[in-house]
N, C-alpha and C positions, 0 to 999 in steps of 0.2 A: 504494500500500500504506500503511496504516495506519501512524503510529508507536506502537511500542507496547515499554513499562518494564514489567521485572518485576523484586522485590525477591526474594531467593533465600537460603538458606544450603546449603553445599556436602549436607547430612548429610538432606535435606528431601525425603522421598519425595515429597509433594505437588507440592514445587516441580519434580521430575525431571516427574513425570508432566504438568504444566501444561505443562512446557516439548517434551515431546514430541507433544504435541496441536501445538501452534503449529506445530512444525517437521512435522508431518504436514501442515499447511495450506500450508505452504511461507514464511509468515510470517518476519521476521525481528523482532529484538526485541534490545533494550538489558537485559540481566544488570545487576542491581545487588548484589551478593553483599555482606549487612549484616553478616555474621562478618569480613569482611578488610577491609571500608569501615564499622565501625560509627558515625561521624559520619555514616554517612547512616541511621540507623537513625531519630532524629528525625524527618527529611523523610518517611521513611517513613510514619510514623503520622499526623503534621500528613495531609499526602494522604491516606492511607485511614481517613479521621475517627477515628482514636484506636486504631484493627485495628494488634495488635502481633504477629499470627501472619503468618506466610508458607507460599505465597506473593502477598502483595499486586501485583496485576495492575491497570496502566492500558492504556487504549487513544485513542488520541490523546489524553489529557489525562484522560479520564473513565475514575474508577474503578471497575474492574468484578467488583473482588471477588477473592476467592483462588482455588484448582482446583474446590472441588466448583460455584461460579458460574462457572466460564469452560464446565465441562464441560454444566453446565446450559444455557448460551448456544448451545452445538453441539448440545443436544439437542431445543431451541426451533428451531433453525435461524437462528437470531438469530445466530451468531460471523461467519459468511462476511460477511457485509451490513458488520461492525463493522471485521473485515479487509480487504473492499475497500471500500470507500465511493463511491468513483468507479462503480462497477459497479453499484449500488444505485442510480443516479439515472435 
């Protein structure tokens, strides 16, 4: 399985909804909540080239964007391949 960071604030319909796709794939994933951790709010951006909306979505390292691209990714059929990678070879 994929490692995969997502940046969040508790109040963030997008980020609920990102996060309930992943855990519909059975995905697990690292919460970074930037309202209770905002020293990570920086990293944040540095990583998602300058994107200061959430939620900012990486998947093994590579940035893929916030909800309406992660949901685009599932609509391509492109998220399963990103989430297992081992399975895709």
């Amino acid at each position: 399985m994929a490692k995969i960071e997502i940046y969040t604030q508790p109040w963030c319909g997008y980020c609920h909804r990102a996060k309930r796709l992943l855990e519909s794939k059975g995905a697990e994933f690292e919460e970074i909540d930037i309202m209770t951790n905002p020293d990570r709010t920086p990293e944040m951006i540095r990583r998602a080239g300058g994107r200061r909306t959430v939620p900012q979505i990486f998947i093994d390292g590579q940035h893929v964007g916030g909800c309406d691209e992660l949901y685009g990714l599932e609509a391509a059929g492109e998220l399963d391949p990103l989430l297992r990678p081992e399975a895709a070879q």
